[in-house]
Each structure stands twice: as structure tokens, then as C-alpha cells.
N, C-alpha and C positions, 0 to 999 in steps of 0.2 A: 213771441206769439203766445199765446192763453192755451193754458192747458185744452179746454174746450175746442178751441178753435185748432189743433192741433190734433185732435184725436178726430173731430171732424174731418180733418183735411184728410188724414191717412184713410179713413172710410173711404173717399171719394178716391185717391188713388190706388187703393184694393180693387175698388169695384171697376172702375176706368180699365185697369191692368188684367183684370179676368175678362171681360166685356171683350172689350177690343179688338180683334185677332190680328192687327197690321199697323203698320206704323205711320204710313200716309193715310192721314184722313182728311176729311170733309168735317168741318163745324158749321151746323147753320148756326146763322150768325145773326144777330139784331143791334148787337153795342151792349143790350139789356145786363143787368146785372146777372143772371143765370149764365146765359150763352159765354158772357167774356169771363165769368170763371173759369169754366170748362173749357176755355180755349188756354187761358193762361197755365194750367195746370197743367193742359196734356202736354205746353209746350214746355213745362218745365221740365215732365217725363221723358222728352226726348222724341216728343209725338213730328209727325212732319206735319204740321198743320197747314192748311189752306180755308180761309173762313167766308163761307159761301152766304151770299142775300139776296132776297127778289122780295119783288115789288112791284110796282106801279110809277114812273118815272117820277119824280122826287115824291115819293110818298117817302113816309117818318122812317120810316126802317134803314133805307136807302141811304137818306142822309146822314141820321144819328150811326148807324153803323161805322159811316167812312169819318164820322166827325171821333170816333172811340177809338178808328185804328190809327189814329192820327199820333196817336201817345204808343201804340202800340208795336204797328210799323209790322204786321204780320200779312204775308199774301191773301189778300182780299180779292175774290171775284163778286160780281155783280149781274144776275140778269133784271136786266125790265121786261115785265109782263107786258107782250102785245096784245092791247087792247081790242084788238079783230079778231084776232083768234079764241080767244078770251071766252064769250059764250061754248061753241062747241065744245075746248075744251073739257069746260065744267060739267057737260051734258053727259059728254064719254065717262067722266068721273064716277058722274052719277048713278051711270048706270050699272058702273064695274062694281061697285062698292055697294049698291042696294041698298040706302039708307036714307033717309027725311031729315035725319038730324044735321040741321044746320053745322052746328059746330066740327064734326067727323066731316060733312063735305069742305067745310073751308079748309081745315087742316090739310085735309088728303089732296084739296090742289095746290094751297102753300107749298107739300111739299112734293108734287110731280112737279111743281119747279125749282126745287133745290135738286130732287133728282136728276133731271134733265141739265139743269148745271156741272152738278158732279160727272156725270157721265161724257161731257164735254171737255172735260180735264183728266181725262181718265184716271175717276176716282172710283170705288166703285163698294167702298164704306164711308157711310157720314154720323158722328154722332152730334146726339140734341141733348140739352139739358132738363130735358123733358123729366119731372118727377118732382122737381124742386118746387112748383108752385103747390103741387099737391101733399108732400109733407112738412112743407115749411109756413103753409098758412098765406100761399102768394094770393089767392084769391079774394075777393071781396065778399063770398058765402063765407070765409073764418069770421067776418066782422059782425057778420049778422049770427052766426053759430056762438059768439063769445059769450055772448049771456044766459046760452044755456050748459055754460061750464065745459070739463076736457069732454064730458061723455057725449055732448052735441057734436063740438069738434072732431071727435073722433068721429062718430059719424058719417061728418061730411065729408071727413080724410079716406075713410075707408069707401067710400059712394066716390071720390075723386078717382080714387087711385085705381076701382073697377072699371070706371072709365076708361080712363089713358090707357090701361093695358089695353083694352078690346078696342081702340081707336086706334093707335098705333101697328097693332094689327093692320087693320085696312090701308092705312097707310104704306105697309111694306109690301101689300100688294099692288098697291097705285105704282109704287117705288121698283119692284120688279118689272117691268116694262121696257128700265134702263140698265138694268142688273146691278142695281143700288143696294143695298142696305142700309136700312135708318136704324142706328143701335140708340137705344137708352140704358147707359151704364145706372143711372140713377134710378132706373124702376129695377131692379134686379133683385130677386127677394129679400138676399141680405142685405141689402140696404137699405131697403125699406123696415127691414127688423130693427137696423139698427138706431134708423132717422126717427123711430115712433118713441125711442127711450129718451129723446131729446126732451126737456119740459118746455110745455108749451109755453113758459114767460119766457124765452130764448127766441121766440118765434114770433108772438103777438103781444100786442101789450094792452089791446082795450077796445071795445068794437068802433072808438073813434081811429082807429092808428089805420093811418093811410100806405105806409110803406112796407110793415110787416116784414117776416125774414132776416128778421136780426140777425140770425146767428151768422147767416150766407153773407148777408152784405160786411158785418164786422171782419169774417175769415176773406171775403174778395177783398178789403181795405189791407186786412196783413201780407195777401200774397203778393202786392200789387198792381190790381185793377182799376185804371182810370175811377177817381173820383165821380168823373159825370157821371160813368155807368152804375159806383155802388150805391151813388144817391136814387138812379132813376125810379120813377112808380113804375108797375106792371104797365106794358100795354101788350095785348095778345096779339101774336102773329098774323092773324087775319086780320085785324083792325090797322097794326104800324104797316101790312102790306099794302092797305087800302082792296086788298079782296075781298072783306065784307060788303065794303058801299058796290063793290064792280059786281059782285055779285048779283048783291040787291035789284042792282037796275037789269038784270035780265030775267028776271020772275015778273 
């Protein structure tokens, strides 16, 4: 393994090994190239992993998920979002959490159904790989930010990453309801100290570059993670759950 990719790696199981406080966890889960790192690692820590997906019955997550564990062969649960319930739900959501912004509500019922999952398995911590898109340039704001050099980027890494922290918030209040925990080892200060010393050509290569994330996807190809997952593009959990379009139609 590359020096690089090796001193990344140990980052990630610093942060994982502080973060964590127990052994069975919950991974939400997509197949995606973030989540099936994070799953691969913890299980090479010795983590007792269970990797959790919901959806919308065959929506992209669902599928691509069990098509990833397929190489993988790690206990996979699955809920399908019932569609009837589905309105109310996201109302009670809405309400708990107090917020217009789209993106915070999708998330926060993503994952009142990872929640609700875990707490059905009696799990009762889950971690996300949540952090990675925002210092590794997962997003498609790094392609439009490229040409105004590292200091635009920086920008929108530092606007991402106030984000996610104050979203995930709300989220562990959605998520307390089932006496869940959503951890993000990967937003934890230090490591985000340390993912910022990364240079950004490890990351992005050009505002045409579609996949981004060099570094994560080269280190998920050394530790081995399914090909299909370290090729995959970004698709955001609200979108591979199909919670955005379910949403959509009850506004």
C-alpha cells in the first residue's frame, strides 16, 4: 500500500477507535464507495458489523447495496419504506426538527429509518461515513469551486462541513426516539485537521472530473472493496433511497 494511502488509512482507524464506544454496530449502508470503506475497515478492527439500508422497494440503494454485499457476504438488513405511512411520517419529522431545508429533512428521515432499523436488531449505535464527501471534494460544488483555486474550495469545504455538523445534529434527535446513536467518526475534529493537509490534486483533478475522491477510492481499491463500489459516482442518500421523488409528491 502507498505511503499516502497508509497514513490515511490509520487516520481513519484513530478516529473510528476514539469515536465508537462498542463493538456491535450499525453501518448505514448504500454499496457506495464511502459507506463500504467504513464497513470494510471497522470489520477489519474487529468491529461486529451489521450493515443497515432503506429505501423504497427496489429503489438504487436497495439493490446496488445487496449487489456490493454480494462480494462481501457481511450481515445485511433491509427496511422498505411503506409508502402509506410515508406522508405522516415526514410531517412528524418536520415538525420535530423545525427546518425548510430540504436537504436536513430528507436526511433526518433517511435516517429515522436506519434508526428504526437498528433498534429492531437491537443495535443501538450506528456509524455513517458521513464527512467524506465534504473533505474529499465528493460533491459536485468542488467542480464548480475548481476554478476558483484551493481558496474557493476551501470555502465550500468549510460551508460543507458547517453544514453536516449542524444537520447531523438534528438527525440524532430524529434518531433518539429509538435510543439510536448516528456517530460520524469522520467529522470528528481531528480529522478533519488532518483531511484538510491532504492536497487537493489527491482529491479532485479538474472541474470536468466526475468521480473525485481519489484518494478514498485508491485506499477502498487497497483494502479491498468491491470494484463496482470504488468505481461508483456519488448518488446521495435521499436520491438512491428514492425519498426525494416520495417526498416530492406530498408537497
Amino acid at each position: 500500500m502507498e505511503s499516502t494511502n497508509q497514513i490515511l488509512l490509520e487516520h481513519i482507524k484513530n478516529s473510528i477507535f476514539e469515536v465508537v464506544p462498542k463493538k456491535k454496530i450499525g453501518i448505514a449502508f448504500s454499496g457506495g464507495v464511502d459507506s463500504t470503506l467504513v464497513s470494510k475497515i471497522c470489520t477489519d478492527m474487529d468491529f461486529d458489523v451489521v450493515l443497515l439500508t432503506i429505501g423504497f422497494s427496489e429503489s438504487h440503494d436497495i439493490v446496488f447495496s445487496k449487489e456490493v454485499n454480494e462480494f462481501l457476504n457481511y450481515s445485511h438488513h433491509v427496511l422498505e419504506i411503506d409508502p402509506e405511512t410515508f406522508p405522516k411520517i415526514t410531517t412528524d419529522i418536520h415538525k420535530v426538527i423545525d427546518t425548510d431545508n430540504l436537504s436536513w429533512n430528507e436526511n433526518c428521515i433517511a435516517f429515522y429509518y436506519v434508526s428504526k432499523l437498528a433498534k429492531s436488531l437491537d443495535l443501538d449505535v450506528v456509524i455513517t461515513g458521513n464527512g467524506i464527501d465534504e473533505l474529499f471534494c465528493g460533491y459536485n460544488a468542488y467542480r464548480e469551486a475548481f476554478v476558483g483555486g484551493q481558496t474557493k474550495i476551501n470555502e465550500v469545504m468549510d460551508s460543507k462541513l458547517e453544514n453536516e455538523l449542524k444537520m447531523m445534529k438534528s438527525v440524532n434527535v430524529v434518531a433518539s426516539e429509538f435510543d439510536v446513536q448516528i456517530l460520524q467518526p469522520l467529522l470528528s475534529a481531528k480529522f478533519i485537521e488532518y483531511a484538510k493537509t491532504i492536497p487537493i490534486t489527491e482529491k479532485i483533478h479538474s472541474s470536468d472530473d466526475l468521480y473525485r475522491k481519489h484518494i478514498i477510492r485508491k485506499l477502498a481499491g487497497a483494502v479491498g472493496v468491491p470494484e463496482i463500489s470504488c468505481s461508483k459516482r456519488k448518488k446521495a442518500l435521499q436520491y438512491g433511497s428514492k425519498i426525494h421523488k416520495s417526498l416530492m409528491k406530498t408537497r
